[in-house]
C-alpha positions in Angstrom: 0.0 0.0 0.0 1.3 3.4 -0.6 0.3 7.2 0.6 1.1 10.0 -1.7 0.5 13.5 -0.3 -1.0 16.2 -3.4 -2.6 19.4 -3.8 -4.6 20.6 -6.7 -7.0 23.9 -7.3 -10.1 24.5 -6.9 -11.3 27.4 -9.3 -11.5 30.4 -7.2 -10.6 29.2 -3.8 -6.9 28.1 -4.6 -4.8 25.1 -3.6 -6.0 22.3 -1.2 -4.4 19.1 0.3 -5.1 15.8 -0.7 -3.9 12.0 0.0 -4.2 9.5 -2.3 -3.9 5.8 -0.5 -4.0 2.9 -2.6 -2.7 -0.6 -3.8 -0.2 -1.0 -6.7 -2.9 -2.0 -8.7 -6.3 -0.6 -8.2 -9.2 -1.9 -9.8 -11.1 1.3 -8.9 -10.7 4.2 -7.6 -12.9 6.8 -4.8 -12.9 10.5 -4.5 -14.0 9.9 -0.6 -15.2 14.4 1.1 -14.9 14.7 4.2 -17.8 16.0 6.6 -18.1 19.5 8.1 -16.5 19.0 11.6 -13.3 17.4 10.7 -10.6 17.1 7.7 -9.5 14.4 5.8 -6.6 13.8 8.3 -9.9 12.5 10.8 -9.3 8.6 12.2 -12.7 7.5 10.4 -11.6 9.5 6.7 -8.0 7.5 7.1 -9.6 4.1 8.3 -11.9 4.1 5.4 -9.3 5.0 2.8 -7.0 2.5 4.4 -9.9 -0.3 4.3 -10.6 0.4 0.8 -7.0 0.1 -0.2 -7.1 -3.1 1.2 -9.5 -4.3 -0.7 -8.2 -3.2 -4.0 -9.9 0.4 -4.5 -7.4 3.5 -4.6 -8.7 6.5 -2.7 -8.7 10.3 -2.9 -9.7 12.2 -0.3 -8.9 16.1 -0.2 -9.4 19.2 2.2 -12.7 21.3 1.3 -11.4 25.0 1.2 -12.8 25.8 4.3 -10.7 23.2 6.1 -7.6 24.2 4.4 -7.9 27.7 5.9 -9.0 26.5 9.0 -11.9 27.8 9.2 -15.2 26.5 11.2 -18.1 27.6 8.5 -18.1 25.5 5.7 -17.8 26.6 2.3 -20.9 28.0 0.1 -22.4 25.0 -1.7 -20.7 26.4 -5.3 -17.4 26.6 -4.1 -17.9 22.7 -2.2 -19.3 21.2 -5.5 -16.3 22.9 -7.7 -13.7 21.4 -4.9 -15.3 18.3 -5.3 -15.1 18.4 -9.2 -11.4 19.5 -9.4 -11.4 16.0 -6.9 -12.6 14.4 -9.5 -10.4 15.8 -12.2 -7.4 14.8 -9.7 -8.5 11.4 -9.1 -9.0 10.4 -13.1 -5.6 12.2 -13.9 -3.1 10.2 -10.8 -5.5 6.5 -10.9 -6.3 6.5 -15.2 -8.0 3.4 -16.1 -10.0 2.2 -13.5 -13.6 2.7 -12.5 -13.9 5.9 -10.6 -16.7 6.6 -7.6 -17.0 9.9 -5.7 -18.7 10.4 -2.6 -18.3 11.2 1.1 -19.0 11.2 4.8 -22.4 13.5 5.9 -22.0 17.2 4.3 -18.8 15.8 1.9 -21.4 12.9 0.3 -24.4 15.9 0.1 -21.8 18.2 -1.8 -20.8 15.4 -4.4 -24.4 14.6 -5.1 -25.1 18.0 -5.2 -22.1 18.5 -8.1 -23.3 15.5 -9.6 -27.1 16.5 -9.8 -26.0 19.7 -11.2 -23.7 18.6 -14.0 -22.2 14.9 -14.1 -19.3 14.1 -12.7 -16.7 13.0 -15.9 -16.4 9.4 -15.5 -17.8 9.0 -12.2 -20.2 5.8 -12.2 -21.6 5.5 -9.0 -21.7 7.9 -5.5 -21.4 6.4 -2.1 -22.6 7.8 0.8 -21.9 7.2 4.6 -24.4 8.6 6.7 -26.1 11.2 4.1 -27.5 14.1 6.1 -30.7 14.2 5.6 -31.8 16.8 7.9 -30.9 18.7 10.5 -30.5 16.9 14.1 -34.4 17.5 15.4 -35.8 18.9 12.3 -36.8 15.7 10.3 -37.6 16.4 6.5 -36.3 15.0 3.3 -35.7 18.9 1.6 -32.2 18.0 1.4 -33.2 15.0 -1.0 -34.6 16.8 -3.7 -31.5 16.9 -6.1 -30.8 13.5 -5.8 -33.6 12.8 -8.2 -31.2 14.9 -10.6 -28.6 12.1 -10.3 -28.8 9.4 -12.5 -26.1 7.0 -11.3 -26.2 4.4 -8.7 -26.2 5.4 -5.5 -25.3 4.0 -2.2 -26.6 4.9 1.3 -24.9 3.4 4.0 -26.9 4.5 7.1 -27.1 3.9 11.0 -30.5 3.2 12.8 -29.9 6.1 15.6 -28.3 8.6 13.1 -29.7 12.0 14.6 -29.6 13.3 11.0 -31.4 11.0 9.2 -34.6 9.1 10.9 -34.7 5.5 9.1 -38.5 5.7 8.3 -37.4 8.9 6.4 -34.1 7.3 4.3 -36.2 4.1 3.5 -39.1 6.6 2.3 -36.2 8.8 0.3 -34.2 6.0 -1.4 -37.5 4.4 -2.6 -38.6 7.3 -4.4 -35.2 7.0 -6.0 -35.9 3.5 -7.3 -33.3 1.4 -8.7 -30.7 3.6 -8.9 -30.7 3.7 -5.0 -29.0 0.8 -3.1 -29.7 1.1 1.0 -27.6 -0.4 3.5 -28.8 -0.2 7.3 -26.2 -0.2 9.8 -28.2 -1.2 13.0 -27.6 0.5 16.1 -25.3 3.2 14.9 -24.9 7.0 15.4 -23.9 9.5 12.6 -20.5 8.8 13.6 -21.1 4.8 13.0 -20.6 4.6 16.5 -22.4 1.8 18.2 -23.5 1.5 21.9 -21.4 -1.5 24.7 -24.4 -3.4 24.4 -25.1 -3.5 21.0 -22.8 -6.6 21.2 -20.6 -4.9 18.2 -17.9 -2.3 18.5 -17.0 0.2 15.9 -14.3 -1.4 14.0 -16.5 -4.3 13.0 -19.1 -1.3 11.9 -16.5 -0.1 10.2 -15.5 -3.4 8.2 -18.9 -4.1 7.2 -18.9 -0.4 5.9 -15.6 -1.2 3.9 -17.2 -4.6 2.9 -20.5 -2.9 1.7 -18.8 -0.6 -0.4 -16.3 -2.8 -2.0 -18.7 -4.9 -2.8 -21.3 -2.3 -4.4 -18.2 -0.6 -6.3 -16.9 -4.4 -7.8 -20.8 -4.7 -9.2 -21.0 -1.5 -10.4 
């Protein structure tokens, strides 16, 4: 496995980091966004790009501007999608060849179906998500799931039963509407954080190995 440190531009915001983990030879790669309260450097964005290298799938994941200056408010929703897109770019240009999925944890994932729903993502074939936010925590509503009827790739929503931002009755109701392109996989008795409680019986590495194992297995079908 090897780590290579990058930076590209975003149009109008500047440079940003970016880590690209991955085997030798991937047989796919992921633009993985990290959420709005911590970077890419965070212990769940590096286990999941480690995982995935594991299992054969390269990953980029990148600073949104807003982290890369440090700041706490995250960036307007054009200048997130055009990060994510220049991801994108970066991705296809340093992992040529493979299949490429984009995607991200809570706001990164809303972002990259946002840039996808606006104008397709070049080569991108499929978007995963791990723990979409759906709403805000207490304010249940699936306003936030509008555009993703504007994306017509396959999508996959990897989701925890006591996620604060997303009540279950309302992602089973959302990825429905979306039909086939919508895959839905229920992670039972975790938080937004895919943390799970002592007495679930589970701990959170083994949530997060079936999250690697979901995904790897989705992005191989796809």
């Amino acid at each position: 496995m090897s780590r290579l440190p990058l930076t590209f531009t975003v149009p109008g915001a500047g440079g940003v980091s970016a880590l690209l983990d991955g085997p030798g030879a991937p047989q796919a790669c992921c633009v993985f966004a990290h959420g709005a309260g911590a970077g890419m450097d965070h212990a769940f964005m590096a286990a999941i790009a480690e995982g995935l290298a594991e299992r054969g799938i390269a990953v980029l994941r990148f600073q949104f501007p807003f982290m890369e200056q440090g700041s706490k408010r995250t960036d307007p929703p054009k200048v997130a999608q055009a990060a994510v897109r220049a991801a994108v770019e970066e991705a296809a240009r340093r992992v040529p060849g493979v299949k490429l999925f984009a995607g991200g944890k809570s706001f990164g994932g809303r972002m990259t179906s946002q840039a996808q729903a606006a104008d397709p993502l070049p080569g991108v074939r499929g978007l995963a998500f791990v723990g979409f936010p759906l709403h805000p925590a207490g304010k249940p509503s699936t306003e936030r799931a509008k555009h993703l009827h504007d994306v017509h790739i396959p999508m996959l929503f990897l989701q925890g039963t006591r996620d604060a931002l997303a009540e279950m009755e309302l992602v089973r109701e959302t990825t429905t509407a979306l039909g086939k392109k919508a895959t839905l996989h229920v992670v039972d008795g975790a938080d937004h954080a895919f943390h799970v409680l002592v007495r679930s019986g589970r701990n959170d590495a083994q949530v997060r190995e079936e999250l690697l194992d979901t995904m790897a297995a989705w992005m191989a079908a796809a």
